[in-house]
TIKETOR-513713 format. One record per atom (N, C-alpha, C): x, z, y. Coordinates in pm, whole numbers, plus 32768, in hexadecimal, padded with zeros to 4 digits. Each point is the difference from the previous one (the first is absolute). Example, Ala and Ser with C-alpha at 12.3 -4.5 7.8 and 13.67 -1.06 7.14 Angstrom:
2
8527830C7DC7 7FA780008077 805A80008078 7FDD7FB88069 805280068077 7FB38049806D 
// end
This chain:
364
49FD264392CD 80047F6E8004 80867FCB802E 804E805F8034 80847FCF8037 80677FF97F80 8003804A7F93 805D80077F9F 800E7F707F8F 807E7FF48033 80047F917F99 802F80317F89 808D805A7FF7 802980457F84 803A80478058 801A807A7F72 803180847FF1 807880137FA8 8045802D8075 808680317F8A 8032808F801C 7FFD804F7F88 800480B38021 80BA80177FFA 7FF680398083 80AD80548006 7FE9808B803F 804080277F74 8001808E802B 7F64804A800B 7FE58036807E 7F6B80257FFE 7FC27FBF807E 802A7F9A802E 7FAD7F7F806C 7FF57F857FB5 7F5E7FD68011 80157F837FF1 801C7FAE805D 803F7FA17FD3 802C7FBF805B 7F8C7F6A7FDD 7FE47FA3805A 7F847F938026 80587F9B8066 7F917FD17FBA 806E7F2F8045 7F4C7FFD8018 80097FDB8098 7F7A7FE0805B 7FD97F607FE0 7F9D7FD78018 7FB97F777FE9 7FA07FE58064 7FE37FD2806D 7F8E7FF68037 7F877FE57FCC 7F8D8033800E 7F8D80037FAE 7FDE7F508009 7FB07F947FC4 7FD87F93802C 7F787FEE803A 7F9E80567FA5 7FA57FE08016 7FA8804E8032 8020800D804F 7FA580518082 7FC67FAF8083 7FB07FFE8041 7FDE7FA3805C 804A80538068 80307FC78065 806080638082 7FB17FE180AA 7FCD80408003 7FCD800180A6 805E803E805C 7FD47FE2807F 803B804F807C 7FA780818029 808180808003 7FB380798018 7FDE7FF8805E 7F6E80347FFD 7FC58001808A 7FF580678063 805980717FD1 80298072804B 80617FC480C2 7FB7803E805F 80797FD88071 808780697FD5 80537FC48046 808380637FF0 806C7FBE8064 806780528039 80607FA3804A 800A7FB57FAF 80737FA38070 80677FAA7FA7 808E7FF47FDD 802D7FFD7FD2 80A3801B8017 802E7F6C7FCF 80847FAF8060 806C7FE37FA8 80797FCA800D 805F801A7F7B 80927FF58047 80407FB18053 806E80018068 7FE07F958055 809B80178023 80487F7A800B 80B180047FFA 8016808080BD 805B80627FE4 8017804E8082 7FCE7F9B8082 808A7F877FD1 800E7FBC8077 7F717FBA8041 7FD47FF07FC0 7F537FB7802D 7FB3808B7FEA 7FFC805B801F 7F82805C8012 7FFA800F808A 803E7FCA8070 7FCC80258078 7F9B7FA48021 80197F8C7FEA 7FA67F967FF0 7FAB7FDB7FCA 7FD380367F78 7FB980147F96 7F888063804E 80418070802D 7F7A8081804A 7FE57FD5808A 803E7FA88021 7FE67FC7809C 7F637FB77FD5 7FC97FF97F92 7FBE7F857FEC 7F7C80447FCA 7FE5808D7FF8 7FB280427FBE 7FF1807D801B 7F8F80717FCE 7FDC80498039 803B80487F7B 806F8057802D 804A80417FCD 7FF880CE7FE2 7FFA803A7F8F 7FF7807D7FEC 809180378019 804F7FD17FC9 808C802F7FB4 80697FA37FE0 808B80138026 805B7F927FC4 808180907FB8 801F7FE67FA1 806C804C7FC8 80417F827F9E 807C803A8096 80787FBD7FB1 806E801F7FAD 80047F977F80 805180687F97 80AB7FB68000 803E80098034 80957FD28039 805E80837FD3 805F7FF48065 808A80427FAB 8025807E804C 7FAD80118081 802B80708084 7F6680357FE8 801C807B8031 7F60806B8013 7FF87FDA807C 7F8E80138058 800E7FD6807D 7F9A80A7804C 7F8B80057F6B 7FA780568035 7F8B7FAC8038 7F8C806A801D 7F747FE18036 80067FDD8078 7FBA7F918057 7FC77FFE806C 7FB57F9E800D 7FBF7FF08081 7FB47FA48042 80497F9A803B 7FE77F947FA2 804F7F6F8038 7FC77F887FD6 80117F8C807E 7F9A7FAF8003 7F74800C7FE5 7FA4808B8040 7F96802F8004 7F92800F7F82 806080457F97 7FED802C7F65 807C80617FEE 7FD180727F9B 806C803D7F92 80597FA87FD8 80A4802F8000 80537FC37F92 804180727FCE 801180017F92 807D80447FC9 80AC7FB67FB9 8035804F8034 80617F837FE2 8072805B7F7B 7FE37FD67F7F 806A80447F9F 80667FE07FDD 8061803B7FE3 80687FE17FCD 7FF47FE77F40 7FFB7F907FBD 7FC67FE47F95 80477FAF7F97 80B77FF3803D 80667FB47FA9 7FDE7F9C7FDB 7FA47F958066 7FF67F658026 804A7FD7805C 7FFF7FA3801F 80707FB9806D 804F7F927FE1 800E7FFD7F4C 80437F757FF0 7FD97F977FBE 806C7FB27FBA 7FAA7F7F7FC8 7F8580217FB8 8031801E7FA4 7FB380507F76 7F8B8038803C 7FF28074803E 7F8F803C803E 7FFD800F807E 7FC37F708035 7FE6803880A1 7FA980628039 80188018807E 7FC080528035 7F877FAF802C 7F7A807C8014 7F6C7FBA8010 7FAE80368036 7F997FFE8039 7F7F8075803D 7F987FC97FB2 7FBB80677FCF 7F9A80417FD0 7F9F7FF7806D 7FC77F838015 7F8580118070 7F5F802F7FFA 7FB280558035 7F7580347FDD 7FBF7FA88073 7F9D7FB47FB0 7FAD7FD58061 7F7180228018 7F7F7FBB8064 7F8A802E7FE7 7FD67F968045 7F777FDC8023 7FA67FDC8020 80107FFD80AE 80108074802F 800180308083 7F7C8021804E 7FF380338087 80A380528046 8010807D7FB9 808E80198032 802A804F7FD9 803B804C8089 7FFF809C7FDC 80128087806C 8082801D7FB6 8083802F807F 806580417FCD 801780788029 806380547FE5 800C80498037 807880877FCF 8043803A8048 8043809F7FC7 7FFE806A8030 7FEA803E7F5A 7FE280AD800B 804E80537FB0 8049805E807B 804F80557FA8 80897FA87FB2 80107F968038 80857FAE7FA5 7FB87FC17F7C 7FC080257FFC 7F847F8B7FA8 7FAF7F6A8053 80377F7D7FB6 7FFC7F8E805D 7F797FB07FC0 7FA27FE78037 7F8C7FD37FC1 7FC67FAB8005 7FCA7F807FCC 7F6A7FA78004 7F9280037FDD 7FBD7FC3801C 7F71801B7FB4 7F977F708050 7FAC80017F94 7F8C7F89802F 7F5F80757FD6 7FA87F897FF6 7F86809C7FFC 802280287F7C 802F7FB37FAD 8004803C7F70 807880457FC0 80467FC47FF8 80B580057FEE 804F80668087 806E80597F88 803D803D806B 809E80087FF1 80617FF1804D 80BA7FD57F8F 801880878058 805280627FC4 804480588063 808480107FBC 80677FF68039 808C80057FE2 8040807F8075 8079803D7F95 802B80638041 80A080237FBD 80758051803C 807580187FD2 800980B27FF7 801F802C7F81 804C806A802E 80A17FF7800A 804580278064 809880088020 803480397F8D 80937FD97FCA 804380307FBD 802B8091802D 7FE980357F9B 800180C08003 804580317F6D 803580627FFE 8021805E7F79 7FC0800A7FA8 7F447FF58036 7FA980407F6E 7F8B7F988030 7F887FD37FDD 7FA97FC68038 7F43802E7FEF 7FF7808B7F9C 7F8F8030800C 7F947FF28090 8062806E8037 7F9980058059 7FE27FB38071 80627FB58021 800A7F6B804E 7F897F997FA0 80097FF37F7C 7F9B7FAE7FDC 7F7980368002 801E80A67FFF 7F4A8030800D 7FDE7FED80AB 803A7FE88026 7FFA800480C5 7FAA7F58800F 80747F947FD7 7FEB7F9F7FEE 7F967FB87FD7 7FC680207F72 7F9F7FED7FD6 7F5F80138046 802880B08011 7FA180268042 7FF87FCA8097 803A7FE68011 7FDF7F9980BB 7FAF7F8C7FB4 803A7FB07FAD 7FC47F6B7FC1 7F78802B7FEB 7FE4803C7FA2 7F8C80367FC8 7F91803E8075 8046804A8060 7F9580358093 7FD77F648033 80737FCE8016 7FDB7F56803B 7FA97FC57FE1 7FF47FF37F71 7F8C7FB77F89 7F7080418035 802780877FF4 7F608031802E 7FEC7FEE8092 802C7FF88045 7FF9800E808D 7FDC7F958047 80327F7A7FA1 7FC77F598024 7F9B801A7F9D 7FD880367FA6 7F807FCF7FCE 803B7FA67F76 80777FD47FD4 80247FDD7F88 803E80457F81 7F88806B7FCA 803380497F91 800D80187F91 7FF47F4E7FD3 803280077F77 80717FB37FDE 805D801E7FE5 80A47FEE7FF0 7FFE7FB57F72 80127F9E8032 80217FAF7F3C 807B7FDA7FB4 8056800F8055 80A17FD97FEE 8065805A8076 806280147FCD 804D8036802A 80A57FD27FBC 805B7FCF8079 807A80017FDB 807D80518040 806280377FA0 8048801D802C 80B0803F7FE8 804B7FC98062 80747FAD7FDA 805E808B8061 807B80207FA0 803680A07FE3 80907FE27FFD 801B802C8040 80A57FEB800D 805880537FBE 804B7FF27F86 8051806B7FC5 7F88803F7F8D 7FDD7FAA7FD4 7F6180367FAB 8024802C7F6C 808580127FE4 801E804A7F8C 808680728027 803F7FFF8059 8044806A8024 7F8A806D801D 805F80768021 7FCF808D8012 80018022809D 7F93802D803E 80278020805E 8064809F802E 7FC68042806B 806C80367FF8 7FCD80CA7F90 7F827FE58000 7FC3807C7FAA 803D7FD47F6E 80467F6A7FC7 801A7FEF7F72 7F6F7FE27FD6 7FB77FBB803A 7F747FC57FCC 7FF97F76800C 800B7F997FB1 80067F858033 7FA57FAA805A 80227FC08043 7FA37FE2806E 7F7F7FB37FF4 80057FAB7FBC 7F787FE47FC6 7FBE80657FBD 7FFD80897FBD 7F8F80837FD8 801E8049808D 80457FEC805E 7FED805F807B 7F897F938064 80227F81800E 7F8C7F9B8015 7F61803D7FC1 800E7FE37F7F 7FA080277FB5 7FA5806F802D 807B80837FF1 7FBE806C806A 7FB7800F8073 802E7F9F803C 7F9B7FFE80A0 7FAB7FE57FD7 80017F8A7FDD 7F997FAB7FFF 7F6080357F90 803480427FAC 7F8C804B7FBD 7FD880918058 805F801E806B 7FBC807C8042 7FB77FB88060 80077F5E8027 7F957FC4808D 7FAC7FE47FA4 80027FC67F9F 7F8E7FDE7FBA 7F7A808B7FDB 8058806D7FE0 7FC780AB7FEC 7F7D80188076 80757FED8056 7FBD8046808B 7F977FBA8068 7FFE7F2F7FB1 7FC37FC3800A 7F6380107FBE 801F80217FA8 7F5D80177F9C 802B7F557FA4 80487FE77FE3 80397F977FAB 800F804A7F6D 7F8E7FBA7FB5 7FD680217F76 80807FAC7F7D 800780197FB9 80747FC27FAE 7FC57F667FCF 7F8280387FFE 7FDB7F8E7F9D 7FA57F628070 8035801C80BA 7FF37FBA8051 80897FDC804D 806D80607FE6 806F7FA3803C 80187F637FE1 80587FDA8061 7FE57F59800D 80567FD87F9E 803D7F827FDA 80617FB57FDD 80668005803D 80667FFF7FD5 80A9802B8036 806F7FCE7FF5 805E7FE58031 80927FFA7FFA 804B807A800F 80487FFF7FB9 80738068804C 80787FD17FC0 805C7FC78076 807E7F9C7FB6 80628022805F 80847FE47FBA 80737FF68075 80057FC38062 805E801D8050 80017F908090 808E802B8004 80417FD48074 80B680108025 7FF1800080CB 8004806A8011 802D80768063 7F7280458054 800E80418050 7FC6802E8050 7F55802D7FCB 800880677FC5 7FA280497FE3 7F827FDD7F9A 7F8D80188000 7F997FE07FA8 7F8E7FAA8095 7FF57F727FC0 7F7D7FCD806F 7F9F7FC97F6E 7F99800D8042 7F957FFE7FC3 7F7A7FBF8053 7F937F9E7FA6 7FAA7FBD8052 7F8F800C7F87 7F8C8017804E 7FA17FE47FC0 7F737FD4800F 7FAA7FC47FA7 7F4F7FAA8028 7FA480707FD7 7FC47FC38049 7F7F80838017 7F8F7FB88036 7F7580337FBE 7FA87F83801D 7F74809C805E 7FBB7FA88024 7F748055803D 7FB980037FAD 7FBD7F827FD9 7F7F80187FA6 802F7FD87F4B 804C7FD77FF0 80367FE27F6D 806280817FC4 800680057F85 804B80597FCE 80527FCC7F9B 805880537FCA 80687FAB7F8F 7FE780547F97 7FBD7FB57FA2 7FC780477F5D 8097801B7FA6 803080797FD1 805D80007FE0 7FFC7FAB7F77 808E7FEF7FAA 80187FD07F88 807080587FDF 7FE280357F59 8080803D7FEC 80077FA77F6B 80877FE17FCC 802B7FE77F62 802080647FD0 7F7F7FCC7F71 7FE680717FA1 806D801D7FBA 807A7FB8802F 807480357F94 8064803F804A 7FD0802E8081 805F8051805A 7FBB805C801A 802580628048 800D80957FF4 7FBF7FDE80B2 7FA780358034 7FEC7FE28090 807D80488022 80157FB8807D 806480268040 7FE9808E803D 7FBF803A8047 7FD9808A8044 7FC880357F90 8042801A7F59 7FCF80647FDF 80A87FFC7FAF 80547FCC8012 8082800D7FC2 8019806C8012 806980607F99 803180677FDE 804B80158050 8021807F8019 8069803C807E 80967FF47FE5 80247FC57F96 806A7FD47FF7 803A7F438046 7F9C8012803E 7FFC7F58806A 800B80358096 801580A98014 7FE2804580A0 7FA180727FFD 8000802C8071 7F91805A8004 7F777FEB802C 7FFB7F7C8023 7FA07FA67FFB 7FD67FA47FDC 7FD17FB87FAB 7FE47F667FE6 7FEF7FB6804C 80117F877FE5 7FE27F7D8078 7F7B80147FD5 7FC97FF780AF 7F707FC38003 7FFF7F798018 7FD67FAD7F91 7FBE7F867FF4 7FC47FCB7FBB 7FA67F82801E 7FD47FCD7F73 805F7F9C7FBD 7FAF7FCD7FA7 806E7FAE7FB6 7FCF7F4A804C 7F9D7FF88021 7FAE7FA9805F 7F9A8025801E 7FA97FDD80A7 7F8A7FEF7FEB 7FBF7F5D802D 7F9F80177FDE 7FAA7F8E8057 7FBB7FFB8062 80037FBF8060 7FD1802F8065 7F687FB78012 7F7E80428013 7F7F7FD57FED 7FC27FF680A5 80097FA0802F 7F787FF9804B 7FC87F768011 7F6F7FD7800F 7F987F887FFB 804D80007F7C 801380137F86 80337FEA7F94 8067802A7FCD 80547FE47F7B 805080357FEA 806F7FA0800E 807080188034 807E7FB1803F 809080407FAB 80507FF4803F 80907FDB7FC9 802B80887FAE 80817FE27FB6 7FEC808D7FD0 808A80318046 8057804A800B 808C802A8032 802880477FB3 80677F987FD5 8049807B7F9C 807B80368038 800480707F9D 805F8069806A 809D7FDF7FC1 8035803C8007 80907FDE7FF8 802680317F63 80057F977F97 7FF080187F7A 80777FFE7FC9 8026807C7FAA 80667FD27F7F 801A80017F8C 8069802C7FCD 801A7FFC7F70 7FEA80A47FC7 7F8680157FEA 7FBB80A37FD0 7F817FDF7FEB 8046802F7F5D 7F5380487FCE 7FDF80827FEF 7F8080328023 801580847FEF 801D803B8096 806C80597FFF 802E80108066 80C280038011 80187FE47F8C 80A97FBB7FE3 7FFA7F74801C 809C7FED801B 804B7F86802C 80427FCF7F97 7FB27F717FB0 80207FE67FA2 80857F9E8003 80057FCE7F8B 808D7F8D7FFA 808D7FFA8080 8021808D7FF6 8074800E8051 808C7FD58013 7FF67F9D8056 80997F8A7FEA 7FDC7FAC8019 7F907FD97FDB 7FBA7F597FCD 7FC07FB7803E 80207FBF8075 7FC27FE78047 7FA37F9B7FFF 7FEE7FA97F53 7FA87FC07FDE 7F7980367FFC 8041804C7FC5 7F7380627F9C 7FD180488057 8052801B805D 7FA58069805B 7FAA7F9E809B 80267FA48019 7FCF7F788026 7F65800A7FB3 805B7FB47F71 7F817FE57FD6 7F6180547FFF 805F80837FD3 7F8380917FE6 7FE88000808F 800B7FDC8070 7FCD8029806E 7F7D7FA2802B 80317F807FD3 7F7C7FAF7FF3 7F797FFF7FD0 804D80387F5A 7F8480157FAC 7FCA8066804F 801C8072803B 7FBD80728059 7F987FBE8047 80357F888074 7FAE7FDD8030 7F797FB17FE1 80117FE37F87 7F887FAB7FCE 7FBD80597FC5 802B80897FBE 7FA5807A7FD0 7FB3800D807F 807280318065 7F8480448078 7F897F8A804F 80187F7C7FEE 7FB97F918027 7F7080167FAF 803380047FA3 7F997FF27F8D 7FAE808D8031 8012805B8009 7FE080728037 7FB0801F8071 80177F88802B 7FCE8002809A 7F5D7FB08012 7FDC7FC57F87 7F887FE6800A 7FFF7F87803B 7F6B7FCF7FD3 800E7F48801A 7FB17FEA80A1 80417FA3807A 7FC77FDF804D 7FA07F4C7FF9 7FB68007800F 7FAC7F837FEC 7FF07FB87F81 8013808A7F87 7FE47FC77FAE 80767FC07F7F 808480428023 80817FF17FE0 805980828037 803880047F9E 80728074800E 80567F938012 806880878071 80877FA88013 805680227FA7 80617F8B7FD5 8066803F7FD6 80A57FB58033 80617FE57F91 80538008803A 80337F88805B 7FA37F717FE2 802A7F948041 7FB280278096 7FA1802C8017 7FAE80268069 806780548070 8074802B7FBD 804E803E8073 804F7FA38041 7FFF804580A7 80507FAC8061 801780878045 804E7FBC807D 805380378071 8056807E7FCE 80497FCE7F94 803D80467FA8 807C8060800E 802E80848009 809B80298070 8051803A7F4D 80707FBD801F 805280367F72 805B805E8005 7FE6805B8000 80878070802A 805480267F9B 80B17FBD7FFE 805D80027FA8 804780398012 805380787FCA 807480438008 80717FE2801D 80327F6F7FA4 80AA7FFB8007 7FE37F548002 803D7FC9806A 7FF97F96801C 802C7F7D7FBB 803380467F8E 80227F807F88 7F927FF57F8A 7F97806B7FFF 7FA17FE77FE7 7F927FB28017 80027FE48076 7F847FB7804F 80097F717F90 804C7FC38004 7FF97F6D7FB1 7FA380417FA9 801D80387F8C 7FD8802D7F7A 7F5A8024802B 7FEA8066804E 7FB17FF7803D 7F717FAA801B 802E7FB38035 7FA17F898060 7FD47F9C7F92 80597FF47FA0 80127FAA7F96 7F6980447F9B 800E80738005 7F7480687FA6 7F6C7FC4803E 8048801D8076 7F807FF18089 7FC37F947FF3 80567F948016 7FB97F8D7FFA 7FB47FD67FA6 804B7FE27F91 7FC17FF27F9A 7F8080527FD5 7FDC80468035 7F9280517FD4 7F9F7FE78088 800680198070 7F9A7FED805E 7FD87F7A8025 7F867FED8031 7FF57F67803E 80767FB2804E 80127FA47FE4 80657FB58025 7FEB7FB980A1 7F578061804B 7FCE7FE9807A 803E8079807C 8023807C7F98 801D8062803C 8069802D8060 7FDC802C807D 807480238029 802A80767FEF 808F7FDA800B 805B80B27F8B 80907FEE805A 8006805C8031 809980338052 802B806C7F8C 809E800F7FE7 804580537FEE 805480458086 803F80977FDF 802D803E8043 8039805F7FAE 808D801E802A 805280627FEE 802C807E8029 7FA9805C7FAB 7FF58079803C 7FF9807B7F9B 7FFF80407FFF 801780C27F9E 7F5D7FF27FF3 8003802B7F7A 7F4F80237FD2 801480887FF1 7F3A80538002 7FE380658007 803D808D7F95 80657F987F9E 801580657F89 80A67FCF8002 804C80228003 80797FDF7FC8 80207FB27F7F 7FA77FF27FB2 801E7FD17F68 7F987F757FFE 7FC27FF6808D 7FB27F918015 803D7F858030 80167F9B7FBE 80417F758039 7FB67FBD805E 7F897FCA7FC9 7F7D7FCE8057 7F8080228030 7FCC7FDC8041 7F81803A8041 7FA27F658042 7FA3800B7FC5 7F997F548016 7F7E805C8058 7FF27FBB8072 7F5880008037 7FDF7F7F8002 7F677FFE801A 7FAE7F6D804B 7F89802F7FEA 7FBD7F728061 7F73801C801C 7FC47F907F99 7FAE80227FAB 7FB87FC87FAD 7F717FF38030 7FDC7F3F7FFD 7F83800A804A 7FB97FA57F46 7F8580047FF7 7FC17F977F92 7FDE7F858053 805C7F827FEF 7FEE7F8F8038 7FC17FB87F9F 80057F618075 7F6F7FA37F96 80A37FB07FCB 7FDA7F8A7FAE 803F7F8A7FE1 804C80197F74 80247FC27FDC 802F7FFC7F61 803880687FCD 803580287FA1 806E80457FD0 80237FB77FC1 80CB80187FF6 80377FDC7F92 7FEA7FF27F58 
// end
């Protein structure tokens, strides 16, 4: 229902999105945090006012994990800071109260339902087994409060296409850990969460992620991609474990999270150079895996339904060209930050997430 036309290049089609009209649109009735973007300079004031999980701020310095103003922050380095793209926090909210706390250098919140845990590994030569260490503390944590189902996961890699010092590049040495915590976890392929894995600029790999008690996140994969954890060993000696989104279900079915999407079908990196086309193909991804994800209240989401949108751009004279795709294609309600940063593949320009909820009120 999303295709308006088709035009064949090469062996992708390529699709110009339409919002569906006639669908009736309710509010999902799934609980779920809340998140939303909020200018740097007003987030102290902003969480002064609410019962707060998590603040990650995406600015121009790494700062790292801790406990400040009595919540998780992480603070990244994310090539914001100026006119064009300011810097911002990413705020998680809830209902309340909320319990904090740190374990093991893992910094945490939680309410009875909802759980945020943020953590850094230090810049090192190789990062396997630092991310299987890492993980596995997060993951003991999850079980240990009683919140063990993980629905999202982000995480932001410093030097994420260089080699470390084995000549393995650091995002498939990332990769590596992280599929040996997941191993040793009892983490099934076809239950890992939704993901990021994106550049950042200095100081090591930090990473944060939601995790619920009684709800779980129903995965979504697009049928025109290759799951990610079953890619060929010519991507590492491990595949990324992730999904492509899930949804996260409890008292109903709620938002969906999509993971950090791009320009690949299959399991190749299509339209190389192009930062239209690969823009564009990253979108259409996301409205495959939307569509994928199954209807909450009675409506599938698709692509106007996305918000709290993060744009991750390679080369900073792109971003115009960029935003210009963006807009025009998502609700014109949405909030959408860009940021300048190295994606997971070298031949990758852009990288799109957001949280897609099925809202009520008109469509375009």
């Amino acid at each position: 229902h999303l295709i308006h036309r088709r035009e064949r290049e090469a062996d992708v089609t390529q699709i110009q999105f339409q919002p569906r009209t006639d669908l009736p649109r309710h509010p999902a009735p799934g609980r779920a945090p809340a998140a939303a973007f909020v200018d740097i300079t007003d987030a102290d004031a902003y969480c002064a006012t609410r019962p707060v999980l998590g603040r990650i701020d995406y600015g121009d310095t790494a700062t790292g994990a801790s406990l400040t103003g009595g919540h998780p922050r992480l603070g990244l380095g994310m090539g914001t800071g100026t006119a064009d793209l300011p810097a911002f926090s990413e705020v998680w909210t809830t209902e309340g109260p909320v319990e904090t706390g740190s374990t093991d250098g893992i910094v945490w919140s939680r309410d009875d339902e909802f759980l945020l845990c943020a953590g850094h590994i230090p810049e090192a030569d190789s990062y396997a087994e630092a991310t299987r260490s890492a993980y596995t503390t997060a993951i003991d944590l999850m079980h240990e409060l009683g919140h063990t189902r993980c629905f999202r996961m982000w995480n932001f890699v410093n030097r994420i296409n260089e080699d470390n010092a084995d000549g393995l590049e650091v995002y498939r040495d990332f990769c590596l850990g992280r599929a040996h915590a997941f191993r040793r976890n009892g983490f099934a392929d076809t239950e890992v969460p939704a993901a990021t894995g994106i550049g950042a600029r200095g100081d090591g790999i930090m990473f944060y992620l939601l995790a619920s008690r009684n709800g779980h996140g129903t995965p979504a994969e697009n049928p025109q991609q290759v799951a990610a954890y079953r890619y060929p060993k010519r991507y590492g000696p491990e595949a990324p474990r992730f999904a492509r989104a899930t949804r996260l279900v409890l008292d109903g079915p709620g938002p969906v999270y999509v993971s950090g999407t791009a320009s690949i079908t299959g399991h190749l990196t299509r339209f190389h150079g192009d930062v239209e086309r690969q823009t564009g193909l990253a979108l259409e991804n996301i409205a495959r895996v939307l569509a994928a994800s199954g209807p909450a209240a009675g409506a599938v989401p698709d692509l106007y339904d996305l918000d709290l949108v993060k744009v991750y751009v390679r080369h900073a004279d792109d971003v115009p060209t960029v935003r210009a795709i963006v807009e025009a294609t998502l609700s014109p309600h949405a909030e959408v930050r860009y940021l300048v940063v190295d994606v997971c593949r070298a031949d990758l320009l852009v990288e799109i997430e957001g949280i897609a909820r099925t809202v009520a009120g008109p469509r375009p």
